[in-house]
N, C-alpha and C positions, 0 to 999 in steps of 0.2 A: 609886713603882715597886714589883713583886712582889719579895719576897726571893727569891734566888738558890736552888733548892732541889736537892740531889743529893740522889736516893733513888735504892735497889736496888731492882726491883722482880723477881721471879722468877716465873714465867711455867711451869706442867708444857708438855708439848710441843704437845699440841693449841691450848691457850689462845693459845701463845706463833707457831703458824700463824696464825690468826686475826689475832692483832693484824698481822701484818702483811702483812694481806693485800693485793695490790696492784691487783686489777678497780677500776673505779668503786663497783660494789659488793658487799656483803658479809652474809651472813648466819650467822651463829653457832648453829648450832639443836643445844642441848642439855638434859641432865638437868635437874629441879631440884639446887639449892644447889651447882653444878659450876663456880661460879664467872664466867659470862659476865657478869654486874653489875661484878662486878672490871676484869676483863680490860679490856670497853665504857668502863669511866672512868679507865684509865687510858689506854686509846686516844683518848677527849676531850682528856685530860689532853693528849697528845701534840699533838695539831692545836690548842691552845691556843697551846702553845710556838710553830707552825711557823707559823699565824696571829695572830699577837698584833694586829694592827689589823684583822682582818677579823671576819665572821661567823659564828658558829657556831651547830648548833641542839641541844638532851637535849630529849628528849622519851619521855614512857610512856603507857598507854592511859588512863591515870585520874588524877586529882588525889591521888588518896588512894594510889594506887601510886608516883609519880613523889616526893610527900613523902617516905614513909616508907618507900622503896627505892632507888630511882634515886639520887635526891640522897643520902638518909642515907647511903649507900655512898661515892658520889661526893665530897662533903664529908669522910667520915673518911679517901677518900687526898691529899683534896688542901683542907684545912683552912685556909688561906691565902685562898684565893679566898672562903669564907663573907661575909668582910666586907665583899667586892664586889656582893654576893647584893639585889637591890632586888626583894622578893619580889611585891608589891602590882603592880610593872611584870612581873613576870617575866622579869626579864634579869639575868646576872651581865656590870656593869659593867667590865670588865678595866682598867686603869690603865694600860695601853699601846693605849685607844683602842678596840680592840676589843669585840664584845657576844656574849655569850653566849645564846640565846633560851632560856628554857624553858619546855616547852608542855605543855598535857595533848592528847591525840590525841581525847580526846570531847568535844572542841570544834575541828573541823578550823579555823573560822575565823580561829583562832588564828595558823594555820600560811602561810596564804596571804598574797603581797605581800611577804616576804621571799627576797632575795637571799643566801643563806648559800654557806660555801667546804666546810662537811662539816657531816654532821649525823650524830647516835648515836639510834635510836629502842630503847630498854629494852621487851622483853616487844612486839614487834612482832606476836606473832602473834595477839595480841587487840584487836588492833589492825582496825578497817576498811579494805576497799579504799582507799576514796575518800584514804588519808592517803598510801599508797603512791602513789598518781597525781598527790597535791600534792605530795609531797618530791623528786619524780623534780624537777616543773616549777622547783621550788627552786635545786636545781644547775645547771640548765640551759646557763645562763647561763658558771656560774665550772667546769664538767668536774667539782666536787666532790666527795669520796666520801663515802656512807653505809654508816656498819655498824646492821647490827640484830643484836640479841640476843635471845632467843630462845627458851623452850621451845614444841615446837608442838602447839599444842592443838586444832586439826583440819585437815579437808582444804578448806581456805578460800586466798585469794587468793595464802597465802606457798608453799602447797604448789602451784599449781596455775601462779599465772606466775612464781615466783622458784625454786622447789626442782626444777619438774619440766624449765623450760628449761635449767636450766644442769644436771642431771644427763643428758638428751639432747643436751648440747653446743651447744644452738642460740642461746647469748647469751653471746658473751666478755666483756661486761661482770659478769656474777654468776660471784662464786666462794660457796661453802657450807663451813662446816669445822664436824664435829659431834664429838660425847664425851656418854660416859658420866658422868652422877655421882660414880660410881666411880672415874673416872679422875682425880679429883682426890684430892691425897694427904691433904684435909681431912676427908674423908667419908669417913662409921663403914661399914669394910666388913660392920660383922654387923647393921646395919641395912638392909642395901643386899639384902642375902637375905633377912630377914625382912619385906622388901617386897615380892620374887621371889614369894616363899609366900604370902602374904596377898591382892595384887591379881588378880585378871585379867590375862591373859596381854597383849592389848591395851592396859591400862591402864601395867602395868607398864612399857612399850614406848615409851609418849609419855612418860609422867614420867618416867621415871628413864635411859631410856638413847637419848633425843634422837629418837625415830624417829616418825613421823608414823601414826595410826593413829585412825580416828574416836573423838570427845569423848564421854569417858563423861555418863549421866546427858542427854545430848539430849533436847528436847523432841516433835520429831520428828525419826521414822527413817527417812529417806526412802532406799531402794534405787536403786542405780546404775539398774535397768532402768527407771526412772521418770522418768529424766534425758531427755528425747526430742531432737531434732535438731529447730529451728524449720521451721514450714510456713508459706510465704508466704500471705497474707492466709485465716488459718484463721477470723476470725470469717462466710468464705461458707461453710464446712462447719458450724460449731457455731451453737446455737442463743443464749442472752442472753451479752451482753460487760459485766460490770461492771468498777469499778475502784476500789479501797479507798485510801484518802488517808491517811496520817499528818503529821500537821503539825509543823514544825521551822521553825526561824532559826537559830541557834548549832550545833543538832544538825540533821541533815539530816532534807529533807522526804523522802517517799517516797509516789507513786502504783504501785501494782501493777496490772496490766489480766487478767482471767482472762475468761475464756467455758467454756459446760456446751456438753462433745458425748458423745453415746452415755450420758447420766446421771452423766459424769463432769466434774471441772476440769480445765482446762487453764490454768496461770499462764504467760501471750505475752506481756508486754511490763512494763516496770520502766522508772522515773525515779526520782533518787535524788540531791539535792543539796541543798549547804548553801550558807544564808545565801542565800536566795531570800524575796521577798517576795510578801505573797497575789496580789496581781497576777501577777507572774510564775511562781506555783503557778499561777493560772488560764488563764493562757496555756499553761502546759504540757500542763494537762488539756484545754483543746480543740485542740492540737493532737495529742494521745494520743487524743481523741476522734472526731478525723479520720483520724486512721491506723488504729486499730482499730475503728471504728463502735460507740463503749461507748457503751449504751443509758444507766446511771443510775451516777453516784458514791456514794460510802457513807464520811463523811470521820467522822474522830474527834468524837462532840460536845464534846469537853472544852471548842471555842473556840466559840461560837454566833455571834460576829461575823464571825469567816469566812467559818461557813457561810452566813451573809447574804449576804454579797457573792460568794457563789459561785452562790446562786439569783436576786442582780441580775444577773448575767453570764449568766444564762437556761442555767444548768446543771443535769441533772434530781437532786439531790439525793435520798437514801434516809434513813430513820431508822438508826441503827445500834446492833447489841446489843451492849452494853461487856461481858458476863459473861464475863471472862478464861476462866473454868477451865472452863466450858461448850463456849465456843469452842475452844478446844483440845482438850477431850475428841473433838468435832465432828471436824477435821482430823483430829487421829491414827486417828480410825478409816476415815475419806475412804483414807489411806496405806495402812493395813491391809488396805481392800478394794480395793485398786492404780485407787481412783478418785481420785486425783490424781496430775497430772503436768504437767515443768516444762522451758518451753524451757531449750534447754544454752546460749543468749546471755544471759540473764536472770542473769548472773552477781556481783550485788550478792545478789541473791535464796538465791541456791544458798551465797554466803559467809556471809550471814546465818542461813541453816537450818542451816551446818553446824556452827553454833557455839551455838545457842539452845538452851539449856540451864537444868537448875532447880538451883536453889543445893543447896550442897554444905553437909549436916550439920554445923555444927559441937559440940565436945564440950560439954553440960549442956544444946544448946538443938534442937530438932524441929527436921528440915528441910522447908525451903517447900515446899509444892504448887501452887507459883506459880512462871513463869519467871522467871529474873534479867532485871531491866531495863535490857540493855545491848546496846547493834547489834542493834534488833532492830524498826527501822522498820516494815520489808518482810511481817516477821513479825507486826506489830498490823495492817498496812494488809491482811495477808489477812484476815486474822479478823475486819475488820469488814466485809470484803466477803462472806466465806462464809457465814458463819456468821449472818448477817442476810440471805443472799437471801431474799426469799420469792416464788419461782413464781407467786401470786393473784396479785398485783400486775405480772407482764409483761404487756405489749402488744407487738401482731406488729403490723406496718408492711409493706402490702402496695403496691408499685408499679406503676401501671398507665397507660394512655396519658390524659393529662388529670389527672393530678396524682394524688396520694398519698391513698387515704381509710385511715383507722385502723380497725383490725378489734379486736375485745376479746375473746376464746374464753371458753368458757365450762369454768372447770375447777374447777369444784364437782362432782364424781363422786361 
């Protein structure tokens, strides 16, 4: 049996809303170091106690976040439970029966097929769509409640379905309770101004005082007016439909479908799922190939076996240019010259963009000129479509009565 444990635990006022908050669910969206890691385990802590034979789920967006934060924290208020910790399963065994799951969020598979009664996700907001739309299915079942905690780090799927419906009132199941850094009584007030002075007025805004405001250092910048309203079947206006492939099991797959009109792209249509297999990636692509008429795919070569059985399956396969920083150079200036643009339902695509970012300097070592490899399917699957079309190689496909003849322009000018 667990020992009996009486702790004080004190709570400044914001923290102490939060924790008890009573929606289904819950989001915490503040400063760094304001204490929400705290608060979030001992809010576990608490549905531990009130489920003791049930399920529960900690979760963070990384392996390497969830060790040496989530938990570290976790464990030093509740240092009892360690020993129940069976880390290789990833559950803390409770002695009254109950399981604790713990998961990293960049493996969604992890996640799915579990019945839990509350779940905590740590640092949610770097988190992918796709885990929010598993966790919901989680509770489904038991009414559950979830908190996430939370600094927000862009205008991605927490701002957009969790922050922006429940501050327009249009979902009584989300409550949001935010704070400053600052407001916590741990945090060095003369550090908290020499952060005022030093950052960007923006930057300042999301780190330190919980507010939503675009992710410094993005890879692309993509402007609200570039966000367009889908047009039904736009590949009869635009000229070539391709569709760039990212391959995934564990971490999700992603097809992206764009077509060129007026010498511009348009990205119309996204697939985005995990733990899918090559068959049922091939099934997807021809039915993505039915719905938008995508002339040729353009898949990662990293796996050459797939792409075999994507050209047995009589799919028109393309070569594709891996040169990361090429490709990227390519797009951002597409952006620049407002010749790219992206349905507003394509909404894994726009959470991905708005978070694709290049790693942050740290001190003694040059920062990358390469994006961080993280939620960023959507965002390789364009660039091995864009950035590898080549124009010589389309064929127009003219229909006429007695069957189809292929025409080949001649566009050596």
């Amino acid at each position: 049996m667990m020992e009996q444990q009486i702790k004080r635990v004190d709570f400044f006022e914001s923290q102490y809303n939060a924790f008890n908050f009573t929606t289904q669910f819950c989001a915490a969206i503040a400063g760094v170091q304001s204490g929400k890691t705290f608060m979030g385990s001992h809010w576990a802590g608490k549905k531990i106690s009130e489920f003791k034979t049930m399920n529960g789920l900690i979760a963070a967006p990384t392996y390497k976040h969830l060790q040496h934060s989530t938990l570290d924290k976790f464990f030093s208020e509740y240092p009892v439970l360690r020993r129940y910790y069976k880390e290789q399963k990833g559950v803390i065994e409770l002695p009254t029966g109950g399981k604790v799951f713990i998961r990293s969020a960049d493996e969604p598979l992890g996640i799915e097929g579990m019945t839990i009664h509350w779940a905590w996700l740590d640092e949610a907001g770097m988190m992918a769509r796709l885990i929010w739309t598993v966790i919901r299915s989680r509770v489904s079942m038991t009414g559950g409640q979830v908190l996430l905690t939370t600094t927000p780090y862009s205008l991605n799927w927490l701002y957009q379905d969790f922050y922006l419906p429940w501050k327009e009132g249009k979902d009584n199941d989300l409550s949001v309770f935010s704070w400053k850094s600052i407001e916590s009584p741990y945090f060095p007030k003369d550090f908290f101004e020499k952060e005022r002075q030093r950052l960007r007025a923006e930057e300042f805004a999301r780190r330190y005082c919980g507010e939503f405001r675009k992710m410094e250092g993005l890879v692309y910048d993509l402007p609200p007016e570039q966000i367009i309203g889908p047009i039904p079947e736009f590949y009869k206006k635009g000229g070539f439909v391709g569709a760039g492939i990212d391959w995934g099991f564990k971490n999700p797959s992603g097809i992206l479908v764009a077509s060129i009109y007026e010498n511009s792209w348009y990205i119309i249509g996204e697939w985005k799922e995990v733990g899918k297999t090559t068959a049922e990636i091939i099934q997807a692509s021809k039915n993505m190939r039915s719905e938008f008429k995508i002339q040729r795919f353009f898949p990662d070569p990293a796996e050459p076996d797939r792409i075999k059985e994507y050209q047995d399956a009589e799919l028109n396969v393309a070569e594709v240019n891996k040169d990361v920083k090429g490709g990227v150079s390519y797009i951002q200036q597409l952006i620049k010259d407002r010749r790219l643009f992206v349905f507003a339902n394509c909404t894994n695509f726009l959470d991905e963009i708005s978070s694709y970012h290049y790693a942050e300097g740290k001190e003694g070592k040059a920062e990358k000129d390469e994006p961080e490899k993280f939620n960023d399917h959507l965002m390789d699957a364009m660039r091995y479509l864009i950035f590898s079309y080549d124009p010589g190689q389309e064929r127009i496909v003219y229909q006429q009565s007695g069957g189809i003849k292929p025409f080949y322009p001649n566009l050596n000018f």
